[in-house]
N, C-alpha and C positions, 0 to 999 in steps of 0.2 A: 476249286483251284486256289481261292484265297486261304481255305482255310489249310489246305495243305503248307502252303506256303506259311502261315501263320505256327503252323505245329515244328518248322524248319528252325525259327527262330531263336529258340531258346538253345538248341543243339550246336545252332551257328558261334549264340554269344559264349558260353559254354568252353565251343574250341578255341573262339577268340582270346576269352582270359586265362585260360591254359596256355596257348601260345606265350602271350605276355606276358606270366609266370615264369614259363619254360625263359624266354630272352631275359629277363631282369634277373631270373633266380640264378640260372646260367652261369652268367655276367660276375655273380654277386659271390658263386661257388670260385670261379679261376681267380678271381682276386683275391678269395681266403677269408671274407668276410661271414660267410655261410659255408655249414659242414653240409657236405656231400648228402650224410641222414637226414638232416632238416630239411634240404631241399626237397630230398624225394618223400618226406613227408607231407610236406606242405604241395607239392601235385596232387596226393592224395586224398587231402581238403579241399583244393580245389575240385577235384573231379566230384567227390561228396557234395559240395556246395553246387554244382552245375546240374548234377541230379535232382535233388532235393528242387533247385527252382525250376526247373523243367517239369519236375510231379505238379508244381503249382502253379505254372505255368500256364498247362494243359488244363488243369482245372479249371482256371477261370476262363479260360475257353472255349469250357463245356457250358461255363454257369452263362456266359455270354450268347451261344448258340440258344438260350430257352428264352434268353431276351423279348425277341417278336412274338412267339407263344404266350407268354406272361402278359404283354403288352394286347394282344387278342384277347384276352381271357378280362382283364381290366379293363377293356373300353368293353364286352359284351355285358361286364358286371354294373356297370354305368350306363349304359344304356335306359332311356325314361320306360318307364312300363305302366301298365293299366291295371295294376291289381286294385287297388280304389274300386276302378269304373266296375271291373269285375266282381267285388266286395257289394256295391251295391246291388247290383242286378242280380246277385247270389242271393241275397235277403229278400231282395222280391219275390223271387221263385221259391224259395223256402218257403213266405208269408201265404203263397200263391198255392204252394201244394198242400204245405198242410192245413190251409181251409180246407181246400179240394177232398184230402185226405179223410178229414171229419166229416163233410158233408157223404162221403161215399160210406165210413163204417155206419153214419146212422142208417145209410139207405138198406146198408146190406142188414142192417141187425132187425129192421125191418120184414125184410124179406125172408129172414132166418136162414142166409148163407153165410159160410163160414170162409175164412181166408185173410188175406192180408189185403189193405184199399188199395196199395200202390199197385197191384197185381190187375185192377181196376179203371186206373188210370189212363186214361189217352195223352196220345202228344199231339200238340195243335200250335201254328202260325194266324194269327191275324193278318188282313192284310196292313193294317197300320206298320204293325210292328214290323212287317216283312219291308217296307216301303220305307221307313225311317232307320232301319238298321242298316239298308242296302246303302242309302244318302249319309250317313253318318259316318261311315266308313272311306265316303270317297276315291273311291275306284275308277280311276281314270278310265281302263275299258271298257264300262258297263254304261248302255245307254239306258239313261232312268227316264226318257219316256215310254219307256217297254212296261216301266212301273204303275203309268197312270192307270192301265184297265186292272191291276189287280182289282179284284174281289173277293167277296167272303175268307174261307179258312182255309188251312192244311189241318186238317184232324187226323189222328193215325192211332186207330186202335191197339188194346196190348195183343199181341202173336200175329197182326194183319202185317204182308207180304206187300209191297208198294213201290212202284217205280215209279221215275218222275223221266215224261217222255216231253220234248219240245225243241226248238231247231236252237241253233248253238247260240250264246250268249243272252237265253230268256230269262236266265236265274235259279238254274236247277243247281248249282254249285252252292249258290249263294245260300239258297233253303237248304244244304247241307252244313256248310261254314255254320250258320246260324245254329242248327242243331246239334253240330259237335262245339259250340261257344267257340269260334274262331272269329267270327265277326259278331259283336258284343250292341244288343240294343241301347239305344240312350239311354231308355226309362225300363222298370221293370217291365217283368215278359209275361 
C-alpha cells in the first residue's frame, strides 16, 4: 500500500506544477507578457521535466526496496565465524591422516597389495573427543550426563553399512554433526 502510494507521488507533483504553470503562464499570456508559442512550449518542458523525474523517481524506489536485502546480506557477511577454529582441526586431520596414510601404504606394500591407502582407511570417534565436542558446543538441549558412560570408539570401516539405533536425545545426531564438521572438536581429531 505504501509503496503504491509512494509510485503516486511523483505523478501527483508533476500535475501539481503543471497546474501552477498552466495559472502563472495563463495569467502571464492574457496580459501580453508571454506569446501564446512560449507558453505552450514551455508545458511541454514541463511535462518532459515531470517525466524524466518520475523515471528517477521510481528508480530510487526500486534502489530503496533492495535496502533491507543488502542490509540482510551485510550483517550475515559480518557475522563472527570459526574458520580459525576450523583451520586448526583441518591440520590436525590432515597431520592425522597422512601418518595414517603412510603407515597403511607401507603395510600394504608389505603385503604386496595394490591400491590407494585412503581406500583403507576407517573412520572412528574417541569417546574423548565425542565428550569434548558435544561440551564445547553448548547445546542447551542435550543432557551431557548421558555423556558420562561413553566408551571406547566409533570405528566405521570403508564400504561397512551402520546405523546408529538409541531412544531420542542419546547423541546419534551429534556423532553425525561431528562427522559431517558441523560441530567442530576443540583440539584435533
Amino acid at each position: 500500500q505504501i509503496m503504491t502510494n509512494n509510485r503516486y507521488v511523483a505523478r501527483w507533483l508533476e500535475q501539481f506544477f503543471l497546474s501552477l504553470y498552466t495559472v502563472v503562464g495563463g495569467l502571464e499570456v492574457a496580459r501580453g507578457a508571454k506569446t501564446l508559442g512560449m507558453f505552450l512550449t514551455n508545458v511541454i518542458v514541463v511535462l518532459e521535466i515531470g517525466e524524466t523525474y518520475r523515471g528517477l523517481y521510481e528508480l530510487v524506489l526500486e534502489m530503496q526496496q533492495s535496502f533491507p536485502n543488502l542490509q540482510r546480506f551485510v550483517d550475515y557477511m559480518n557475522l563472527p565465524t570459526d574458520v580459525r577454529r576450523r583451520m586448526a582441526v583441518n591440520r590436525g586431520r590432515r597431520a592425522d591422516t597422512k601418518a595414517t596414510r603412510q603407515t597403511l601404504w607401507k603395510k600394504m606394500k608389505s603385503e604386496g597389495q595394490s591400491g590407494v591407502p585412503l581406500d583403507q582407511m576407517d573412520i572412528y570417534i574417541e569417546n574423548e573427543l565425542l565428550r569434548t565436542t558435544v561440551l564445547s558446543e553448548k547445546d542447551p538441549d542435550f543432557d551431557f550426563s548421558r555423556l558420562e558412560n561413553i566408551s571406547g570408539k566409533l570405528e566405521i570401516k570403508q564400504s561397512q553399512l551402520i546405523s546408529l539405533v538409541g531412544p531420542a536425545g542419546e547423541g546419534k545426531s551429534h556423532i553425525l554433526y561431528i562427522l559431517g564438521d558441523v560441530l567442530l572438536p576443540p583440539t584435533k581429531s
